[in-house]
BATORPA-765100 format. One record per residue (C-alpha): x, y, z. Coordinates in steps of 0.05 Angstrom, whole numbers, plus 5000, padded with zeros to 4 digits. Layout:
XYZ/...
***
This chain:
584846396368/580746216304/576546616270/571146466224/573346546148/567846726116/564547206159/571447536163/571347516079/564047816087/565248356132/571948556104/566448586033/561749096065/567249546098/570249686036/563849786000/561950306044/569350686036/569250545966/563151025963/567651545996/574451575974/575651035922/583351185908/584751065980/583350455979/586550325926/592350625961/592150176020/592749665977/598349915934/601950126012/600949316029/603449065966/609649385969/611049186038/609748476026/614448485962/619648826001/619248386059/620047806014/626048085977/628948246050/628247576070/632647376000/637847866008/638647536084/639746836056/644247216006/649247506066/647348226037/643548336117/646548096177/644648156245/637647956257/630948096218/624548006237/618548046179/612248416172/610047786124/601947736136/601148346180/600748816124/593449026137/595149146208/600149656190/597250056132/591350036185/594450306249/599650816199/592751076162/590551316230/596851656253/597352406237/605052656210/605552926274/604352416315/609551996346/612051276330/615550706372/615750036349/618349396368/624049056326/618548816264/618149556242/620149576163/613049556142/611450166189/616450466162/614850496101/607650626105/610351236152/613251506087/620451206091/623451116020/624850436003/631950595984/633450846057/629950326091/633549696048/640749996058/638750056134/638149386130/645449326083/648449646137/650950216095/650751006107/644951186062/641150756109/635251176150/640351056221/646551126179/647250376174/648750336241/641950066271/640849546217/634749116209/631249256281/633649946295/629950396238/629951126258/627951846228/625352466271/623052806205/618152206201/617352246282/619151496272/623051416344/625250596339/625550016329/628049696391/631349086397/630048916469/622448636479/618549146504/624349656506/620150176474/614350286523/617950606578/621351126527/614951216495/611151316553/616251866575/614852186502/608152226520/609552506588/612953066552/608453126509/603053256571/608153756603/607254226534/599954246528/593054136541/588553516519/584353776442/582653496375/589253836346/593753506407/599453056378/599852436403/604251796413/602451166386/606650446427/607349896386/608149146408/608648386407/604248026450/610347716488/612148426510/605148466552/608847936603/614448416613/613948936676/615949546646/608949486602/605449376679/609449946703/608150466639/600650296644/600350426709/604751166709/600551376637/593751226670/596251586736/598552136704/593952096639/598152056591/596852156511/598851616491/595950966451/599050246466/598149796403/598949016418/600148656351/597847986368/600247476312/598446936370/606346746385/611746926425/616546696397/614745946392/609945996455/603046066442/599946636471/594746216510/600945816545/604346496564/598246956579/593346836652/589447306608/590147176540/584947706513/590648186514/585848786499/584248726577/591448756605/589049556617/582849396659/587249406722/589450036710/582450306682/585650386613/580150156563/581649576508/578549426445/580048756399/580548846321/581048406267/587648556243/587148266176/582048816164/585349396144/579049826151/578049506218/584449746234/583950406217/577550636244/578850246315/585350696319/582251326295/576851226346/580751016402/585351706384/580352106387/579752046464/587251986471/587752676433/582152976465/582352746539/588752546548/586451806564/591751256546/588250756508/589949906481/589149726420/589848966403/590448756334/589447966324/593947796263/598647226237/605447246210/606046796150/612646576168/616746496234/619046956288/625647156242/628646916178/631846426199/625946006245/623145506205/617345566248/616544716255/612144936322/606845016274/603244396241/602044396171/593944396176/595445106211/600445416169/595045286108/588845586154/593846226167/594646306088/587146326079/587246936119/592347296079/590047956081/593748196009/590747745970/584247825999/583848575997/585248465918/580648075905/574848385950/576949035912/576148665839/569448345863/566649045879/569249335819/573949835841/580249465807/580949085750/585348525737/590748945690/590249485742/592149075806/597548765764/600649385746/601149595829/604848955826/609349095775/610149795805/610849515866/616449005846/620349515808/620050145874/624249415913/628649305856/630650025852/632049965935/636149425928/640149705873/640550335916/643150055982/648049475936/651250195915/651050595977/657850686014/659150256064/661050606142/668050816147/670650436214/673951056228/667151316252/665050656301/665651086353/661951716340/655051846367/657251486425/655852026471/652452586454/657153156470/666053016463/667552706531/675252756551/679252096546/675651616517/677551026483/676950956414/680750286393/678249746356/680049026377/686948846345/689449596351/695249736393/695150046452/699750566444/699750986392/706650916377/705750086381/711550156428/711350166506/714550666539/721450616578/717850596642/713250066621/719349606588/723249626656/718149386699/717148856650/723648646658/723448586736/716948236729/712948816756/705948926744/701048376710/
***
């Protein structure tokens, strides 16, 4: 996939002219919202190398228009499943920084009580319902949220809705076949969202897709598709307000595919060497923070001291969340087993490796004497 810089530069120019007109301070809040995520990313990819997050993490590095895009659409009420690259959404869903960073640390202040870590970010007060670590393990569940959601009430302007995120290597799995299929059979109100940063992994999406415009994976099950530019977070934003418009209103389940390329590699620690050095530098042309800064200086609606003080802002808010989950308590291991089940179930094991099996540490009588005539394994 290529696209053609300066067209892109140019039309990105005129969309945000016409906004600007309209609600200046937004946009300068979109910008402000992708700052901070790219700063935070960055720092969470230092605190990785630093052993402060273990576990994996996957970055939101170069899709920040894409997600200040698709989370400027979304209503509070509306519901949110993502894939495992979900800190950005999370904090353009509202998350505080703090939260979200000791998440990551692993410790109790963390949004899932630091027990989800990096790809397992969770609130209900949000309506933010995962972060999944499996590929594609969040369309089926949030394809049953929308069947509930079907069950309670009609289709209307006011309906809430739920909104699917994904990689593009998730539209090869069959549970994103098979959810398709059951939300157009039973229209559904729901809104799939491919993020397409052109990569699986290492594999190119043209080597892994028969049908690599992944907007028309829905055809087959008469779900209609639409292509943005995901570097445009205008584009963005009024593709996913249109397309939930019908999903509100007629209960049609709707794709979204939004083309955009992360800067770096699939997690922190790919050095992404699949990629040749001519592309990596065509990729940073396309940036989409810098570009939305400087698009908003050229039009006048920021000046130079003002975008760097978002920086600065921005720099200090991820300073402040560091500091916050460096000093929040780590989990007591007493508690690894709780939340295992929902409700107390009778008899289950709560040891830790290394623990002895009896409480005592001692075996009972009955146990010692048929050790001693070699009974039993």
């Amino acid at each position: 996939m290529t696209q053609d810089t300066d067209a892109t530069a140019g039309g990105h120019v005129a969309s945000i002219q016409r906004d600007a007109a309209r609600d200046p301070g937004q946009l300068r809040g979109y910008y402000r919202q992708m700052m901070l995520i790219r700063l935070f990313e960055q720092r969470a990819a230092e605190m990785y190398t630093r052993a402060k997050i273990g576990g994996y993490c996957h970055l939101n590095l170069g899709e920040e228009a894409t997600v200040v895009g698709l989370m400027a659409a979304l209503r509070p009420t509306d519901y949110l499943f993502t894939s495992y690259r979900e800190h950005g959404y999370a904090l353009a869903r509202g998350a505080q920084p703090g939260r979200v960073m000791a998440e990551l640390f692993g410790r109790t202040a963390g949004l899932s009580g630091g027990r989800g870590g990096s790809m397992h970010l969770y609130d209900t007060q949000l309506r933010l319902l995962g972060g999944y670590g499996i590929v594609g393990g969040q369309i089926p569940p949030a394809t049953g949220a929308a069947l509930a959601l079907a069950y309670r009430g009609e289709p209307g302007p006011d309906r809430e809705v739920v909104m699917c995120l994904l990689g593009d290597g998730a539209t090869n799995i069959g549970a994103f076949h098979e959810s398709l299929n059951l939300a157009a059979v039973w229209k559904l109100p729901i809104l799939y969202v491919i993020v397409n940063n052109g990569l699986g992994m290492g594999t190119t999406v043209q080597a892994a897709a028969g049908e690599p415009e992944l907007f028309r994976r829905g055809c087959s099950y008469r779900i209609p598709g639409q292509r943005v530019d995901g570097n445009d977070v205008l584009a963005v934003r009024d593709a996913t307000l249109d397309a939930l418009v019908r999903v509100r209103g007629e209960h049609q389940p709707m794709l979204l595919e939004a083309v955009s390329y992360r800067l770096r590699g699939h997690s922190v620690v790919d050095p992404a060497r699949y990629r040749s050095e001519q592309e990596t530098a065509r990729l940073r042309t396309l940036d989409p923070v810098p570009a939305l800064r400087s698009h908003l200086i050229e039009i006048g609606l920021l000046e130079e001291a003002a975008a760097a003080d978002i920086d600065a802002e921005a720099e200090r808010i991820v300073a402040d969340a560091v500091d916050f989950a460096d000093r929040a308590p780590a989990p007591d291991p007493a508690a690894l087993f709780d939340y295992v089940y929902t409700t107390p179930v009778a008899n289950t094991g709560r040891g830790r490796p290394g623990d002895p099996l009896f409480a005592d540490d001692q075996p009972s009588a009955e146990l010692a004497g048929a050790a001693q005539l070699g009974i039993g394994g």
